[in-house]
C-alpha positions in Angstrom: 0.0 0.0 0.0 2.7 2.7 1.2 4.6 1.3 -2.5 1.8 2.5 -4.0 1.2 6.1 -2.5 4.6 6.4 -3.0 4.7 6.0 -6.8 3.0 9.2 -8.0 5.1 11.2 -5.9 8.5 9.8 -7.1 7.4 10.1 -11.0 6.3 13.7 -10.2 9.6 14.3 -9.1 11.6 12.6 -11.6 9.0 14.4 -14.7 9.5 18.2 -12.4 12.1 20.9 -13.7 15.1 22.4 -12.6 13.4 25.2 -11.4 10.7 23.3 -9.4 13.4 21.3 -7.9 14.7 24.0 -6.6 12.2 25.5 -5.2 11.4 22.3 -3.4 15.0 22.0 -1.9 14.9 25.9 -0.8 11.5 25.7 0.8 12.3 22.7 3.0 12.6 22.7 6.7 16.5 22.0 6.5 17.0 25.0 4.2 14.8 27.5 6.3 16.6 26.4 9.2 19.9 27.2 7.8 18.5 30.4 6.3 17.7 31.4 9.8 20.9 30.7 11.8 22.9 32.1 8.9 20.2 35.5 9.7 21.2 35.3 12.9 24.9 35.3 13.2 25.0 37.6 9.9 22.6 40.0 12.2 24.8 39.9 15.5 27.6 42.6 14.7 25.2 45.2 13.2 22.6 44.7 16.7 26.5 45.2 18.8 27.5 48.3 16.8 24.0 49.6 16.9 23.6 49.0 20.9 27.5 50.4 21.3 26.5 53.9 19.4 24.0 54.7 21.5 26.3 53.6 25.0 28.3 56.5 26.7 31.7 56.8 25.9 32.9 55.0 29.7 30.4 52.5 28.9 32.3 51.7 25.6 35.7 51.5 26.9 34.9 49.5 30.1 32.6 47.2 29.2 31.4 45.1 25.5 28.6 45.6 24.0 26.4 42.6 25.4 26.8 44.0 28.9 24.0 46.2 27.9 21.8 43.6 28.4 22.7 43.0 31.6 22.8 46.7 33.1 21.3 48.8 30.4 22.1 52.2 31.8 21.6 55.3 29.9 20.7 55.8 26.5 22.0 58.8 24.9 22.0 60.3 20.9 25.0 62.2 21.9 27.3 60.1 19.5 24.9 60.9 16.7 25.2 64.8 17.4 28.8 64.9 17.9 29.4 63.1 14.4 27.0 64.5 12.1 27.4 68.1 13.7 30.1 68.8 15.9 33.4 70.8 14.4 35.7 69.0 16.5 37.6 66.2 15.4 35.9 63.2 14.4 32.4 65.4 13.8 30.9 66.8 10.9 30.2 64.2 8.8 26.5 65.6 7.8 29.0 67.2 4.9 30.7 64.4 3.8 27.1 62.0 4.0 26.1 64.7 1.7 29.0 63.7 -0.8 28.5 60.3 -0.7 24.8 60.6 -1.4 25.6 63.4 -4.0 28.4 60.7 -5.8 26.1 58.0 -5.5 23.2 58.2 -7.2 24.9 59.4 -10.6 27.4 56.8 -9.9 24.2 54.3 -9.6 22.2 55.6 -12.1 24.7 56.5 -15.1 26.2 53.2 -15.2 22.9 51.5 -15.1 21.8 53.2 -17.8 24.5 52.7 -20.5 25.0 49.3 -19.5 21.4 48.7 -20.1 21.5 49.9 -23.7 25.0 48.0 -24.7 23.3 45.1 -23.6 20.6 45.7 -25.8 22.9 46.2 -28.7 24.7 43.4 -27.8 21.7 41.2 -27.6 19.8 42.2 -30.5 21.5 44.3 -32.8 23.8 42.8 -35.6 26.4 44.4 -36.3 30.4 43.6 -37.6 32.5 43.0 -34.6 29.8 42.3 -32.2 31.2 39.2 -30.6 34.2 40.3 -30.3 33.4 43.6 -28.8 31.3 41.2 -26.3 34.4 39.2 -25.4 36.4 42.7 -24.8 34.0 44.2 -22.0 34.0 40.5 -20.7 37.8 40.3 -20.9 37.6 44.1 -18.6 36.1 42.3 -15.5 39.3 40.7 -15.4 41.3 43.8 -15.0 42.2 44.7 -11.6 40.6 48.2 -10.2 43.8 49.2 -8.7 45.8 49.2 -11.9 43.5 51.9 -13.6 43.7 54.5 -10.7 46.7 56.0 -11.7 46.2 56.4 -15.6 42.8 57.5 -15.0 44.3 59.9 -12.5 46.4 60.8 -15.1 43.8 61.3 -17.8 41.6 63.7 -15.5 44.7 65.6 -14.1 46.3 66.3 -18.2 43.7 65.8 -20.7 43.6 63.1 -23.0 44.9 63.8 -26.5 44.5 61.8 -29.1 46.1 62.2 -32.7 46.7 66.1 -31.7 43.0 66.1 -30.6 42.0 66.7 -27.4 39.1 64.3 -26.5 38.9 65.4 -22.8 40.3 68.2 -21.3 42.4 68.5 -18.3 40.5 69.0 -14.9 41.3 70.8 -11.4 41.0 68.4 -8.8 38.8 70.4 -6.6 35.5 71.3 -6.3 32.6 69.8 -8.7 35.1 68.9 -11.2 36.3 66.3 -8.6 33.0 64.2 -8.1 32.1 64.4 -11.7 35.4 62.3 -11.9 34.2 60.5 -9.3 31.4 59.8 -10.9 32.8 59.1 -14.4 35.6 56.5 -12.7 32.5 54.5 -10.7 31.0 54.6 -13.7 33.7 53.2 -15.6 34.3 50.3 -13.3 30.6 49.2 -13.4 30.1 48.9 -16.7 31.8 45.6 -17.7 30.1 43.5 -15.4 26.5 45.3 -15.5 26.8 45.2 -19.2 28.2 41.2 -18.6 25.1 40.4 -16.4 22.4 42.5 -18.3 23.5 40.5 -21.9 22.5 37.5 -19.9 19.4 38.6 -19.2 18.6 40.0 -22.6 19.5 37.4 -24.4 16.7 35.3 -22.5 13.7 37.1 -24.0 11.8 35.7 -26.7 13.0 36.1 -29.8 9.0 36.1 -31.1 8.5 38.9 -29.3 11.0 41.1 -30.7 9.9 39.6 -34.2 6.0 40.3 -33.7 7.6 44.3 -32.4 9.6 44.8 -35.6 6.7 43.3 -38.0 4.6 45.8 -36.4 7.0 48.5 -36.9 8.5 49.1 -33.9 11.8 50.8 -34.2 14.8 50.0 -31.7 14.8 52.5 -29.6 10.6 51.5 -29.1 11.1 48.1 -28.9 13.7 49.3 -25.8 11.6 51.2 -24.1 8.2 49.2 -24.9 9.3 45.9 -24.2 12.7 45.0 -23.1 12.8 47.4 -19.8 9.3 46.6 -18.9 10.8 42.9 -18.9 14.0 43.2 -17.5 13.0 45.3 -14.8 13.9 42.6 -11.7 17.7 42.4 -13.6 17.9 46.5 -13.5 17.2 46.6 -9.9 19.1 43.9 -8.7 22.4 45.4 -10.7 21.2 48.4 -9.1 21.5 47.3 -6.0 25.0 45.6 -6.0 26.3 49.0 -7.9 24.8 51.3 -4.9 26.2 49.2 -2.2 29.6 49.0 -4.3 29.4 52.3 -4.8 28.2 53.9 -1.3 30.9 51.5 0.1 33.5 52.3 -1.8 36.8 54.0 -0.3 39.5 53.4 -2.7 38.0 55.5 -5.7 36.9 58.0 -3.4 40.1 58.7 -1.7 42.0 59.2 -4.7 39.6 61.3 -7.1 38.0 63.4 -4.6 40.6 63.8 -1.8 39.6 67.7 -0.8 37.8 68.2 2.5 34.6 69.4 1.0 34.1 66.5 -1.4 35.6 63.6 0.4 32.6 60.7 1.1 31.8 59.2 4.5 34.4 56.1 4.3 37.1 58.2 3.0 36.9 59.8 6.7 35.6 57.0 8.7 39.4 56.0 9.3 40.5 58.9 10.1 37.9 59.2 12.4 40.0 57.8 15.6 42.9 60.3 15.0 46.3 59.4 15.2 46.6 58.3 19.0 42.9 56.4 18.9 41.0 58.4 21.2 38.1 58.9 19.3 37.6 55.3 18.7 34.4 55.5 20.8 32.6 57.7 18.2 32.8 55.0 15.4 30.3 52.9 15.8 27.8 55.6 15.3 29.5 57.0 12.4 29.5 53.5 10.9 25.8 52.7 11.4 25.0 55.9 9.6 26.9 54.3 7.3 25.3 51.4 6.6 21.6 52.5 7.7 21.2 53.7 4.2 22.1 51.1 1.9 20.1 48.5 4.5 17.2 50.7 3.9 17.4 50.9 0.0 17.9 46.6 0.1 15.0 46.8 2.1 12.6 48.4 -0.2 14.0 46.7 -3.2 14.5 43.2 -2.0 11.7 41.5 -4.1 13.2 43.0 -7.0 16.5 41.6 -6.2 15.7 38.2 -5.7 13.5 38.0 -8.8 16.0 39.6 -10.6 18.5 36.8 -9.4 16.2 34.0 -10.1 15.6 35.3 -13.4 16.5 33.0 -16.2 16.9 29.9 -13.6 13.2 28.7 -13.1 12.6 27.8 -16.7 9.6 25.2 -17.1 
């Protein structure tokens, strides 16, 4: 009898796609289990630095975090003042949270953007040299970041001449001319691998589709803005959300194209934040979770998007 009952259920799972296999193995009991502790121990340091930013400064140097739980004793937003506001040293980082919001959103958006169209081109468009062109971006992810600092450096600091012509003149490194470097270099970095990922994605959609678009006399840029992006929405967002968080947490870049005091972001001062003997160590943690109480937020509010946008291509049948 059991043999029996038990039939239908194994031939339903060897006839079930890749996709519904999947979804069977990540909805189990095991797997939300794991999900959980993985939650848990993922959600521990951010609770500590939370609970140490809004400790006293003696609390913080005489005691750990998890204390608090034990004697909770006051509760102060002085930390918070003191870093966003304060002119002494280790405060007034409202100007520099400013900057980072200021570089991030063209440094989000821009990249995005072109990325998206290439990988149109790319995916639908034929043209001479396409594949190989493909291969080249592809070959750029393989290119360390550190080893384009300097020549791009370079290029913003002299100009860029080419053949006697000058295809991009030379820039002050201060003031607005700094983040729009800023923003050009993030942007530069982030279009191999959103153009990589986005292909992908592209390349997916029906090819009836576009067919029944173009027989009804849809022209590219329509067929774009009509009926890929509607579709590939989950795949925008989700490389949106990797290039904000690469972007917001981004130090590197930031020190070296906008290294001025009125255009420096919040991580290119977080380090300096202690000073050089450490005694303002007990004013990090707040500085840090304004740090990352932004980019937790933006997850947040686009976290369907991001898994669908992962999933995407995967679930077929």
């Amino acid at each position: 009898m059991s043999t029996d009952t038990q039939a239908p259920e194994k031939v339903a799972r060897i006839g079930e796609s890749s996709g519904e296999r999947l979804r069977r193995v990540l909805s189990s009991r095991v797997a939300s289990l794991v999900a959980l502790v993985i939650a848990v121990l993922w959600t521990i340091p951010t609770a500590g630095l939370f609970i140490s930013s809004l400790r006293p400064d003696d609390d913080i140097r005489t005691s750990g975090w998890w204390n608090f739980f034990a004697d909770p004793g006051s509760i102060s937003l002085y930390n918070y003042n003191y870093v966003l506001y304060s002119d002494s040293q280790g405060g007034g980082l409202i100007r520099n949270l400013i900057n980072t919001i200021v570089i991030t959103i063209p440094g989000v958006l821009v990249p995005v953007a072109f990325a998206a169209l290439a990988a149109y081109a790319l995916s639908w468009i034929n043209f001479k040299g396409r594949n190989l062109l493909y291969v080249g971006i592809f070959a750029l992810q393989v290119v360390p970041l550190q080893m384009a600092l300097i020549p791009l450096l370079s290029i913003f600091s002299r100009g860029l001449h080419i053949g006697g012509v000058t295809v991009m003149p030379a820039w002050e490194l201060d003031g607005v001319n700094t983040i729009v470097q800023v923003w050009i270099a993030h942007s530069i970095f982030g279009l191999p691998l959103a153009i990589f990922l986005l292909h992908n994605f592209m390349r997916e959609l029906p090819s009836d589709v576009m067919e029944a678009a173009r027989i009804d006399g849809a022209s590219h840029s329509q067929i774009f803005r009509k009926v890929v992006l509607p579709l590939v929405t989950p795949a925008l967002a989700s490389i949106a959300i990797f290039q904000f968080l690469w972007v917001w947490n981004d130090f590197l870049v930031g020190r070296t194209f906008a290294p001025g005091e009125a255009t420096r972001p919040l991580t290119a001062v977080l380090g300096d934040m202690a000073g050089t003997w450490g005694f303002g160590w007990t004013r990090l943690p707040a500085a840090a979770f304004i740090a990352i109480i932004v980019p937790l937020v933006v997850f947040l509010l686009l976290q369907r998007y991001f898994v669908r946008g992962l999933l995407a291509g995967s679930v077929k049948g």
